[in-house]
C-alpha positions in Angstrom: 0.0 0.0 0.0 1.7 3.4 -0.7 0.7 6.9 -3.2 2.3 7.7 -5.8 2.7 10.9 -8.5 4.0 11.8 -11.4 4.4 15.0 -13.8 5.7 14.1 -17.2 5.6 17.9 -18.9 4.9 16.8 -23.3 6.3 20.0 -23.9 9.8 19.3 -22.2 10.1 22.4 -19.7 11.5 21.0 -16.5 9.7 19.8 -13.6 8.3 21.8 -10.8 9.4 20.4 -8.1 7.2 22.3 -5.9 4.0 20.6 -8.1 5.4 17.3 -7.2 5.8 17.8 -3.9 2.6 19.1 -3.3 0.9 16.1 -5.5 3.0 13.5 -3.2 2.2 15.3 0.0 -1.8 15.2 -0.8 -1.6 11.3 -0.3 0.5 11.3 2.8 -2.1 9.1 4.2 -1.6 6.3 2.4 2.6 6.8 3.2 3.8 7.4 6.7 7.0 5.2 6.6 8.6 7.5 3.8 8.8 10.0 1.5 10.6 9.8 -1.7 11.2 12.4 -5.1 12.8 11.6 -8.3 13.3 14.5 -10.8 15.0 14.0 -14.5 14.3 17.2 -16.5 10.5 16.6 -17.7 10.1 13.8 -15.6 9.0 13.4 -12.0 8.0 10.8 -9.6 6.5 11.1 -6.3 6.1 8.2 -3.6 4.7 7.4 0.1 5.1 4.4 1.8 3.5 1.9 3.9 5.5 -1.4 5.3 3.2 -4.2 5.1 5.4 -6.4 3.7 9.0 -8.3 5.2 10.2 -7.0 1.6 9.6 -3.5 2.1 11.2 -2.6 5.5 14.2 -2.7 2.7 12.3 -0.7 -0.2 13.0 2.8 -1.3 11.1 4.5 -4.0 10.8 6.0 -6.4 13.4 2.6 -7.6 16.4 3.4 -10.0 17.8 1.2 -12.2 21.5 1.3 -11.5 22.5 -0.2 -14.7 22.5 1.4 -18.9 18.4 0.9 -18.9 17.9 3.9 -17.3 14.2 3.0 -15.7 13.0 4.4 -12.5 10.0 3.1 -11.0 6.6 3.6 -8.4 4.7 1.0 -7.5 1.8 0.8 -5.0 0.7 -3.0 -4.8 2.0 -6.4 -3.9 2.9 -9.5 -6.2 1.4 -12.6 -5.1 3.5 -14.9 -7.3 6.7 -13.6 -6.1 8.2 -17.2 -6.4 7.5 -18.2 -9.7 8.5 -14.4 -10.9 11.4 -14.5 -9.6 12.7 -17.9 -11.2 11.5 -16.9 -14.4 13.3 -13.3 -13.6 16.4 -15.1 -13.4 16.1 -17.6 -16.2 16.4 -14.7 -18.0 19.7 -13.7 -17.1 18.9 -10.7 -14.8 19.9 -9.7 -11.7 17.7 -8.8 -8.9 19.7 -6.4 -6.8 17.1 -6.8 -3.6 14.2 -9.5 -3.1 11.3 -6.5 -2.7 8.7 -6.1 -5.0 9.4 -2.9 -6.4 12.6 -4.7 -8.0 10.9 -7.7 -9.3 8.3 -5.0 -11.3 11.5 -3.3 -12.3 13.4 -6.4 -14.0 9.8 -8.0 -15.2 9.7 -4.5 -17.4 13.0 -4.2 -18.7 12.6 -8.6 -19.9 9.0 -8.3 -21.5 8.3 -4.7 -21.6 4.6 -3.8 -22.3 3.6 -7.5 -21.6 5.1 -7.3 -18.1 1.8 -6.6 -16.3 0.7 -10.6 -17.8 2.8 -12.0 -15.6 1.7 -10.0 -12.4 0.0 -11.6 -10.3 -1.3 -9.3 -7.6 -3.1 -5.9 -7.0 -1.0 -2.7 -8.5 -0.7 0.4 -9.6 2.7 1.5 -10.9 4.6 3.7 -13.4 8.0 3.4 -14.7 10.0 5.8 -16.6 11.9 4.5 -19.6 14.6 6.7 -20.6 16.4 4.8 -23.4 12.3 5.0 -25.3 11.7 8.2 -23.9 8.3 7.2 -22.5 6.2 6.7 -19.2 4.9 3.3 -19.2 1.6 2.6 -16.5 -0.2 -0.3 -15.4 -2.9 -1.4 -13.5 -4.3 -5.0 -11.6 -6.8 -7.1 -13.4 -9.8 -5.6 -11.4 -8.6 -2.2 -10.6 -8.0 -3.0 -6.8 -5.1 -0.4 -6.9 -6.0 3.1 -8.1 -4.7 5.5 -10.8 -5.9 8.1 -12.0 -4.5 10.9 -14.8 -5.0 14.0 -16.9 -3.7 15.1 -19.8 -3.2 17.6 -22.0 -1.2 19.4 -24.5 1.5 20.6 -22.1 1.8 18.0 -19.7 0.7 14.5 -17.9 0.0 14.2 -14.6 -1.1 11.1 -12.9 -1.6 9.9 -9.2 -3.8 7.7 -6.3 -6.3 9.8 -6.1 -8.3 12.6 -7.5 -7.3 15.4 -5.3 -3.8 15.4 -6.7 -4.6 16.2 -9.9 -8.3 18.8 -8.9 -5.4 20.6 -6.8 -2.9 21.7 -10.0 -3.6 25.2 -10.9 -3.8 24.9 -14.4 -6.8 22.3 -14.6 -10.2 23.9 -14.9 -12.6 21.4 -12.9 -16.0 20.9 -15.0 -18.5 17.9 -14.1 -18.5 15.2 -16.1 -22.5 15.2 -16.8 -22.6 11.7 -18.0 -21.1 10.1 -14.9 -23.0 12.8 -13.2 -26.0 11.1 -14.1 -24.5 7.2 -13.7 -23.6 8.3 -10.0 -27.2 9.7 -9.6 -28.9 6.2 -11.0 -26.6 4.1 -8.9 -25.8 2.1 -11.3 -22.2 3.0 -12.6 -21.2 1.4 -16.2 -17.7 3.9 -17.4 -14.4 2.2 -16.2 -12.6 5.2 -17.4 -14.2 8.3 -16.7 -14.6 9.9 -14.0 -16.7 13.2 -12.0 -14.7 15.2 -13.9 -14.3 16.1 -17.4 -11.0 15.6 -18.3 -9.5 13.3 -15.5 -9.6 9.5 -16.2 -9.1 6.6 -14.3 -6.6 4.1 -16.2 -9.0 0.9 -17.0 -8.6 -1.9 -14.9 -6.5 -4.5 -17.1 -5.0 -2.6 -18.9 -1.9 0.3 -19.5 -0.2 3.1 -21.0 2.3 4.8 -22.9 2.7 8.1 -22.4 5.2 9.7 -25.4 5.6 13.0 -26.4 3.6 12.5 -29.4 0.7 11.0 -28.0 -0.7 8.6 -25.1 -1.2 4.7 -26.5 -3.7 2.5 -24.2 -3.9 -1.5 -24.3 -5.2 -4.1 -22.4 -2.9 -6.9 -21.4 -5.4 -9.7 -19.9 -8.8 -10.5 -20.8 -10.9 -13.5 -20.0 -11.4 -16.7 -22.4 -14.8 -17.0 -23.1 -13.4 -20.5 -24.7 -11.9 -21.7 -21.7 -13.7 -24.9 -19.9 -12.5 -26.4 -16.9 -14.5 -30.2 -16.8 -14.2 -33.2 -14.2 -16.2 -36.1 -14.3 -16.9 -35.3 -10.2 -18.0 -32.7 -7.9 -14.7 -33.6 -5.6 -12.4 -33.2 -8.6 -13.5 -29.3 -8.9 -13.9 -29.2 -4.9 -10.1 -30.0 -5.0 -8.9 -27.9 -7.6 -11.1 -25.1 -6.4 -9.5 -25.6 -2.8 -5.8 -25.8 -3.8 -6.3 -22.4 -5.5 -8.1 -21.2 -2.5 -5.6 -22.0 -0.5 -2.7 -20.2 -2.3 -5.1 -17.2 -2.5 -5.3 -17.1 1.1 -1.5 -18.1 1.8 0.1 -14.9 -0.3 -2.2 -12.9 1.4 -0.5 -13.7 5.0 2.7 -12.1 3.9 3.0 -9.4 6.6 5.8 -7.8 8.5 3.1 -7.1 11.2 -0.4 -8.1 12.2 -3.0 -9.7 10.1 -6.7 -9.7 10.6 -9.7 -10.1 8.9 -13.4 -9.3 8.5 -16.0 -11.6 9.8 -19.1 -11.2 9.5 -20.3 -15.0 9.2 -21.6 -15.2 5.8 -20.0 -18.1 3.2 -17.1 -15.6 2.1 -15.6 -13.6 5.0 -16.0 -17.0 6.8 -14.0 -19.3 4.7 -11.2 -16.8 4.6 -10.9 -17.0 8.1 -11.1 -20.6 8.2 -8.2 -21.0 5.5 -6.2 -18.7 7.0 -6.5 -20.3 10.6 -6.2 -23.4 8.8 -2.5 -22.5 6.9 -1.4 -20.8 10.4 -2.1 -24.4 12.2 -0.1 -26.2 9.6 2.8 -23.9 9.5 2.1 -22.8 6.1 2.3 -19.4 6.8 4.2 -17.3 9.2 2.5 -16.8 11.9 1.3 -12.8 12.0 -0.7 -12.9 15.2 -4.1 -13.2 13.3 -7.4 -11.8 15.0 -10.6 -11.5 13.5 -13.2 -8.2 13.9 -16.5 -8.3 13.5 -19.5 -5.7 14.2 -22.4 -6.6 16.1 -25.8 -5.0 15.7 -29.4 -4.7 17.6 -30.6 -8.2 17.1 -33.9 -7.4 15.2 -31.6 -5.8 12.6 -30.8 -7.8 8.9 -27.3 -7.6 9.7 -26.8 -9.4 13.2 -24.5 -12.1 12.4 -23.2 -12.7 16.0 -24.4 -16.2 16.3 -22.9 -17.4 13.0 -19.6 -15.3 13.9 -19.3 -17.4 17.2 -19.9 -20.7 15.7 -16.7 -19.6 12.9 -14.3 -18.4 15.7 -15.1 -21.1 17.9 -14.6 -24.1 15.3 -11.3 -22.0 13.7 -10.3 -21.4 17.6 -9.3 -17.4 16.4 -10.2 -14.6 18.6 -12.3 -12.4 17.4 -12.6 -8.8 18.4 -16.7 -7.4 18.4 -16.9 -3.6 17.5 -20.0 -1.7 18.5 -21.8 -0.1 15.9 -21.9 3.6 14.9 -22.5 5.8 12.0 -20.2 8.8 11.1 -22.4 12.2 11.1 -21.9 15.0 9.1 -19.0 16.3 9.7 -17.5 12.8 8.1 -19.5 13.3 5.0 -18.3 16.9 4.3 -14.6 15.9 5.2 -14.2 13.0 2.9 -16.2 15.5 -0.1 -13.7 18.6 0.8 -10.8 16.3 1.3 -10.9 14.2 -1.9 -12.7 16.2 -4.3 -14.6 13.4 -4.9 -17.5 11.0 -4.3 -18.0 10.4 -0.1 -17.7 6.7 1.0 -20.9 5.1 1.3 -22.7 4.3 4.1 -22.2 0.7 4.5 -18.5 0.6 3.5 -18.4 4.1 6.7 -20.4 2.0 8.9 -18.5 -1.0 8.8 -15.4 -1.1 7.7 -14.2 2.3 9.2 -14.4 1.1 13.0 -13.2 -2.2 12.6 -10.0 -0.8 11.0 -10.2 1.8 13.7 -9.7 -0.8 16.1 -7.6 -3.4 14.5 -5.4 -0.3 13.6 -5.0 0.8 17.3 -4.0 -2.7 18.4 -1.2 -3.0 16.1 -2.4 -4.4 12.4 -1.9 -3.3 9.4 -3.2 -6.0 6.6 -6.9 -6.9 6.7 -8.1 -10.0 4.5 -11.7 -9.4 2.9 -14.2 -11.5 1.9 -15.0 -9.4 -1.3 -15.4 -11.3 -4.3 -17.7 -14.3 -3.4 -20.5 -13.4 -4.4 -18.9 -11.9 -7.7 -17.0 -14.9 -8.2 -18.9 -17.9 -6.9 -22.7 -17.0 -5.7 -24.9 -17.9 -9.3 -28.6 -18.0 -8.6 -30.5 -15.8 -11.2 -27.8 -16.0 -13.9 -28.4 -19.7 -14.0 -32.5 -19.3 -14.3 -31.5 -17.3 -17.9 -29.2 -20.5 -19.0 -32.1 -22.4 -17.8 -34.4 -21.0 -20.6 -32.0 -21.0 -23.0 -31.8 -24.6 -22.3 -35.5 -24.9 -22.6 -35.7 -26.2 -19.4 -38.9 -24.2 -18.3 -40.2 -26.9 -15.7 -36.6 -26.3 -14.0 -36.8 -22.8 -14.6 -40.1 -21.7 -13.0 -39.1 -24.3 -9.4 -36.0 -22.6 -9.5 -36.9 -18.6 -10.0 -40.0 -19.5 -6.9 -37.1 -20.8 -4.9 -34.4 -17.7 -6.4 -37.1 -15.1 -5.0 -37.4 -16.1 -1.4 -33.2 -16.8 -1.4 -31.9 -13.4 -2.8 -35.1 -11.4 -1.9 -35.1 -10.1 -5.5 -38.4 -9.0 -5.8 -38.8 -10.4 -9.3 -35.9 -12.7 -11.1 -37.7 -13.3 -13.9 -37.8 -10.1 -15.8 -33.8 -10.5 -15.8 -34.0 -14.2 -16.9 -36.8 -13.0 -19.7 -34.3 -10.6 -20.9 -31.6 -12.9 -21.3 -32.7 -16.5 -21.4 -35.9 -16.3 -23.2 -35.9 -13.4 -25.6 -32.4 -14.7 -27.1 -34.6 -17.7 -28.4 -37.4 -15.9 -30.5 -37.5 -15.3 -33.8 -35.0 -12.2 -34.8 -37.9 -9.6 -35.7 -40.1 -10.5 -32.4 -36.5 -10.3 -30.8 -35.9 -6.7 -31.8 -39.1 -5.8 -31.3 -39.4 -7.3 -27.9 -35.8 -5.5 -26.6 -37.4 -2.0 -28.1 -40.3 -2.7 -26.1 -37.9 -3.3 -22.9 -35.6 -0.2 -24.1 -38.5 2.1 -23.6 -39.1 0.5 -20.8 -36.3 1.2 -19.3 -36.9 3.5 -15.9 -34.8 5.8 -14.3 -35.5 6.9 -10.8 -37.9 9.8 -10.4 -35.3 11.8 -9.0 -33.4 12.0 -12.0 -34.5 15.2 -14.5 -36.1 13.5 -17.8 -34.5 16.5 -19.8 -31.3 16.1 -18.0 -31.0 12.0 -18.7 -32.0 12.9 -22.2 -29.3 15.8 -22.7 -26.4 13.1 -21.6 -28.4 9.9 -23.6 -28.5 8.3 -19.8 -30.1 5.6 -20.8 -27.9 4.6 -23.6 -25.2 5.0 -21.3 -26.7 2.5 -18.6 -26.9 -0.1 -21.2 -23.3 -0.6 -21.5 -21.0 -1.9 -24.1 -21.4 -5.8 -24.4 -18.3 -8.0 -24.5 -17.4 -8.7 -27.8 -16.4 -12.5 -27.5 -19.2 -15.1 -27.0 -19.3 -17.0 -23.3 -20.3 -20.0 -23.1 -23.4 -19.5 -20.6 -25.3 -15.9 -19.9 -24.5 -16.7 -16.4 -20.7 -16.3 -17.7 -21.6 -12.7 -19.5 -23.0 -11.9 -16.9 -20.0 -12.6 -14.0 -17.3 -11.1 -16.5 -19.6 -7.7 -17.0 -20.6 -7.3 -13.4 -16.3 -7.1 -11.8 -15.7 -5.3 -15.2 -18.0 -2.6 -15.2 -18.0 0.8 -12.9 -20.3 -0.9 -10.7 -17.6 -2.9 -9.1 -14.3 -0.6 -10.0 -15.6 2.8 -8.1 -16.4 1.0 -5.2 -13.4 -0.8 -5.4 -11.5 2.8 -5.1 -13.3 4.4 -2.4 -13.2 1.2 -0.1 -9.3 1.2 -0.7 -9.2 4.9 -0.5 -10.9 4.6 3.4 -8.9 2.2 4.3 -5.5 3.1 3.2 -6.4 6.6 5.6 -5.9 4.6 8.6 -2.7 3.5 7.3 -4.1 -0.5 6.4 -3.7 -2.4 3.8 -7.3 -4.6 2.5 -6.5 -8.0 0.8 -9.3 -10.0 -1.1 -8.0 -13.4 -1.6 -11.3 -14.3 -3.5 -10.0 -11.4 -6.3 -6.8 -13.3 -6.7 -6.8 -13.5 -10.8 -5.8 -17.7 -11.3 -9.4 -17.9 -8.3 -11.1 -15.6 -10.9 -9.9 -17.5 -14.7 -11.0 -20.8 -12.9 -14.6 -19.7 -11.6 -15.2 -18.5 -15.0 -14.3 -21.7 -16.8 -16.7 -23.4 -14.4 -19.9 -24.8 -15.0 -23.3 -22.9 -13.2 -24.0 -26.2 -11.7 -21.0 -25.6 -9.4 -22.1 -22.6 -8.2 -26.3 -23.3 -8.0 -27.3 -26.1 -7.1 -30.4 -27.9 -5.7 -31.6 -24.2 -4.3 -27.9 -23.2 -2.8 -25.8 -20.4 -4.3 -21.5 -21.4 -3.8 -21.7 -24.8 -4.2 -18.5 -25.3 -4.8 -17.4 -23.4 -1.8 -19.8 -24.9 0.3 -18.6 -28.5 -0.6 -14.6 -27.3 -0.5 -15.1 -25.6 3.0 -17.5 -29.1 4.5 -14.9 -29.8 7.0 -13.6 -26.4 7.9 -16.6 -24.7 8.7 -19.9 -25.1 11.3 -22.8 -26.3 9.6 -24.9 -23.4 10.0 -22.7 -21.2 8.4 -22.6 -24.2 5.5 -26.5 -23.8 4.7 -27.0 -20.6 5.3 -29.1 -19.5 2.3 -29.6 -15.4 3.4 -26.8 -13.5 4.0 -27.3 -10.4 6.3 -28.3 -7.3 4.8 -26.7 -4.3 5.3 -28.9 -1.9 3.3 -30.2 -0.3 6.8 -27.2 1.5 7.2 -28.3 4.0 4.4 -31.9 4.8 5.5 -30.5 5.1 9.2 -27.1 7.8 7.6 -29.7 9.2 5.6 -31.9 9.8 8.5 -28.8 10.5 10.7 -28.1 13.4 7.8 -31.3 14.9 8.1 -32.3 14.0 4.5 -35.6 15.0 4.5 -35.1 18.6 4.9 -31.2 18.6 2.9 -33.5 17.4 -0.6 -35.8 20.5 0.1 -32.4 22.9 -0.8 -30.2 21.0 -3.4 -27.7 22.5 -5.5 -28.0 19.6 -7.9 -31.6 20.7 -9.0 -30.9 23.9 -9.7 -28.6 22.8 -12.1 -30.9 20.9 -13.7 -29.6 17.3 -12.7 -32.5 15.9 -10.4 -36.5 16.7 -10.2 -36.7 17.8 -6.6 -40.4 16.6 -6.7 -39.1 13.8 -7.3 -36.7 13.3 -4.6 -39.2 13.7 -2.0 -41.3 11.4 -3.6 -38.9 8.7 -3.6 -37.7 9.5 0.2 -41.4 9.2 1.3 -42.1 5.9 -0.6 -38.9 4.4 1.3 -39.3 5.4 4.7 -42.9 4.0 4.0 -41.5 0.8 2.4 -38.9 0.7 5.4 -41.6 0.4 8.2 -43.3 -1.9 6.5 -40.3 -4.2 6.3 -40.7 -4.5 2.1 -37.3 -5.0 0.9 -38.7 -2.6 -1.7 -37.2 -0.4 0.0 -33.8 -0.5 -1.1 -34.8 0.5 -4.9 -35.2 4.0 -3.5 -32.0 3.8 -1.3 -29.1 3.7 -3.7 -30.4 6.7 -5.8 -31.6 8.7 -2.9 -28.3 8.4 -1.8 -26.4 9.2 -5.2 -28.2 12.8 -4.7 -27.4 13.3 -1.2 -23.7 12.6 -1.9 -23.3 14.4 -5.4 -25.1 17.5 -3.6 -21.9 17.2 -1.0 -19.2 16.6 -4.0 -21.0 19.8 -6.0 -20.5 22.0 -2.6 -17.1 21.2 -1.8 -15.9 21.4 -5.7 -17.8 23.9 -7.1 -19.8 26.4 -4.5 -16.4 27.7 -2.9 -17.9 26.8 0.3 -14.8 27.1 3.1 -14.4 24.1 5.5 -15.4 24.9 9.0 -13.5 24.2 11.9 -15.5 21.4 12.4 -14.9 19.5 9.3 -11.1 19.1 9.7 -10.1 15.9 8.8 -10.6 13.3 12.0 -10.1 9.9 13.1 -13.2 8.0 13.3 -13.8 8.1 16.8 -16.9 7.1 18.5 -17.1 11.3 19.4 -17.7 11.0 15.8 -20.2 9.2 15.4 -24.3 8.8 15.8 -25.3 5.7 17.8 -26.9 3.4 14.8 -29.7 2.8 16.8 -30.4 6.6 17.8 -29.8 8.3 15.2 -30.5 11.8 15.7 -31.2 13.7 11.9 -29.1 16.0 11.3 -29.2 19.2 8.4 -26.9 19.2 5.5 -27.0 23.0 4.8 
């Protein structure tokens, strides 16, 4: 975990070495074990780091090449197949001058050049500076785990970990990006590249770039096979290969110089990490890092309380596990994290749990936290497997399975998504194009979006998506692929790492490790739905390593009542009577109220309805505070300095008392 920054001026004036300084201070955060600068003419990098590593107590950055290559290097990430990089590193012929990570990118560049990021296994972010080519070569993780964002233009590049850095440079002229304006106000995210700002892109996950004097040049170096089949004649032959990678997942993760916890909350996923990792720790596997698990507890009539499944896990793993008590941060948190990063807040259920449990596993000494993140992405099937159904004209299997599919996800209604997708595909091409226009007009936006604004920006076009160009093998394949590919999964992805890496930790999601990720989507659906139970292939892999409760669970906990109690805890009812955003034009503040009335009404009545209003009630309450803090000129009161989350922070989540935005 580290920042980085870089200034690489097209126009070849020297570097300011006041810009970069100020760029590389912005993300201190994320770096409190060092500070490094490297300046060549038009060329500067910028780097802050954070030991969580063995390898890195001996790192300096930015990394220079000591040889005739002339590359210098910043990385912010960790390999996870250090070994089998490094033979192949020295097969090669080169030398590694140190065993840290930063070198192993550094020699894996100057062997295979633009291919190096292939052979990464890991989450990164890094940029090396090629002198002999004259050019800045960037790269990013598979899934976009690691951030990077830059901005261009005719005089310079500039690139960094975060927005600020690059809001903060005198010469760019912030204007909002109305598309994602609108994609942010939906809740539903589909750009991997653009951001809240015109101008300032995000580099796509899986891919990288070359930055020249003449011109920037993008590529993607990995990309699933939609080809690619794994088949055993037995359920225990893909149990085993599925738990072998599983296991390695889990094992790289435990490389710490320090502490390493995890989140438990006692679903499938966060569960079987903490099993595995207990599990590798008893068998001298791994080093032993003094693992502890943290876990929040809630009122017990709430969706979310998991305690009894979280006892039965630490019990049966025999780890200690630390229980946080709940709260939500108020206002003052909101209109911090909007000043602060000139950017989208973190959302409610990533600020109401993840923030204290880091808070306390930081204060007792930890500085890597392993996830469960990427189960359900990965592994859960359910609905994607009632469209394959159809297409399989299997309709007696179909209907049995989208009953059962509604009472286990609590979707109110599977089967317009398996229409859309299993069905339609089957009729005859002009009642197929007729049948999708039909669904295209259908297509509704939330009333709190502005009809003439969503038409100006061609919203809905832009919700569609692009489709994969390569056919899969199954919709429920598609689907997978599109769902961690899309903006729906990569923005989140940011702002999670972003709140994290402020209390100086490090998040690791061994079910995002890329060989976990090729073989779930070379799978068949039967190994993850099967006979009414999502996972089934984790299920059967984790039978003798979990309690059996947490083994049939069939309803995970839901967390969606942390965003009607922030936005009570906000005072959203009477915020959405003064927005910003409507005078511009971007939501119908009719509308709005509408929409917070029908879910407050939905919320007492306990109809998971509910949570249809949530997200894009929310997207307006949070774009209202990043319009304030980027555009209004509004100063930051003494009370919105930037603070630890402290429990004087914070609202009790079950008294929440509102609060006014203005």
């Amino acid at each position: 975990m580290s920042g980085i920054a870089g200034i690489f001026n097209l126009d070849g004036q020297p570097v300011d070495p006041a810009l970069l300084a100020r760029m590389t201070a912005a993300v201190s955060d994320r770096g409190p074990d060092g500070v490094g600068h490297w300046i060549d003419g038009p060329v500067g990098l910028g780097h802050r780091m954070l030991h969580t590593t063995p390898e890195s107590l001996d790192e300096k950055q930015p990394l220079s090449d000591d040889g005739n290559t002339n590359l210098c290097l910043i990385f912010d990430g960790r390999i996870d197949n250090r070994d089998e990089l490094r033979a192949e590193i020295e097969s090669k012929g080169a030398r590694l001058r140190s065993d840290t990570d930063a070198e192993i990118v550094l020699r894996t560049y100057e062997i295979w050049g633009e291919a190096c990021p292939r052979k990464i296994i890991g989450d990164f972010a890094f940029a090396i500076w090629d002198g002999r080519n004259r050019q800045l070569f960037c790269a990013r993780d598979f899934l976009g785990i690691k951030p990077f964002y830059y901005y261009s233009d005719a005089r310079r590049f500039l690139f960094g970990s975060e927005l600020q850095q690059l809001v903060a440079d005198p010469f760019f002229q912030p204007t909002p990006n109305e598309g994602v304006v609108g994609e942010y106000l939906t809740g539903s995210l589909t750009s991997t590249e653009e951001t809240l700002y015109r101008g300032i892109l995000r580099l796509t996950p899986a891919h990288y770039l070359v930055v020249r004097r003449d011109g920037i040049r993008k590529g993607r170096y990995w990309d699933i096979d939609p080809t690619k089949e794994i088949k055993y004649r037995t359920d225990r032959e893909y149990s085993e290969h599925f738990l072998s990678s599983f296991q390695e997942a889990v094992r790289c993760r435990l490389r710490s110089h320090g502490r390493v916890g995890a989140h438990l909350s006692g679903g499938m996923d966060s569960s079987s990490i903490v099993a595995m990792a207990a599990l590798l720790l008893r068998e001298g596997r791994a080093v032993d890092c003094g693992f502890e698990t943290f876990s929040m507890t809630y009122p017990s009539d709430w969706p979310c309380d998991e305690r009894g499944y979280i006892k039965a896990v630490s019990r049966m793993c025999d780890v200690k596990t630390n229980f946080v008590e709940p709260g939500l941060p108020g206002r003052s948190y909101y209109i911090e994290q909007a000043h602060k990063y000139q950017d989208f807040p973190d959302f409610p259920n990533g600020a109401g749990q993840g923030l204290p449990l880091n808070e306390v596993a930081r204060a007792k000494g930890f500085r890597v936290m392993l996830t469960g993140n990427g189960g359900n992405e990965w592994f859960e099937g359910g609905v994607d497997h009632l469209a394959d159904l159809l297409r399989g004209l299997k309709f007696g299997e179909f209907f049995r399975h989208a009953r059962l599919g509604t009472v286990l996800t609590g979707n109110p209604s599977p089967l317009s998504l398996a229409f859309r997708s299993g069905l339609l595909p089957l009729l005859p091409s002009v009642v197929r194009r007729t049948g999708k226009l039909l669904l295209r007009k259908r297509t509704n936006l939330p009333d709190s979006i502005s009809e003439r604004f969503a038409t100006r920006i061609g919203l809905r076009k832009r919700l569609r998506g692009t489709e994969h160009g390569a056919k899969f093998s199954s919709y429920a394949q598609r689907r997978i692929y599109r769902l961690v590919t899309d903006g729906t999964e990569v923005q989140p992805n940011e702002v999670m790492e972003r709140a994290t890496a402020r209390q100086g930790l490090e998040d690791r999601h061994p079910f995002h490790d890329r060989r976990l990720a090729e073989f779930a989507l070379a799978i068949p659906e039967e190994q993850r739905w099967r006979n009414g139970q999502t996972k089934y292939i984790l299920r059967e892999a984790m039978r003798d390593h979990l309690p059996e409760p947490v083994l049939q669970r069939k309803v995970q906990g839901d967390f969606s009542i942390l965003f009607v109690k922030t936005l009570e805890a906000l005072g959203a009812g009477s915020a959405f009577d003064r927005l910003a955003v409507a005078s511009l034009g971007w939501v119908e503040p009719n509308g709005v109220r509408r929409m917070y009335r029908e879910m407050t009404e939905l919320y007492a009545r306990n109809d998971l309805n509910y949570t249809t209003r949530m997200w894009p009630l929310w997207g307006v309450l949070a774009m209202e505070l990043w319009y304030r803090a980027a555009f209004s000129c509004e100063e930051v009161s003494s009370t919105h300095k930037v603070q630890a989350y402290t429990s004087e922070a914070c609202h009790s989540v079950a008294a929440a008392a509102p609060i006014s935005i203005a």
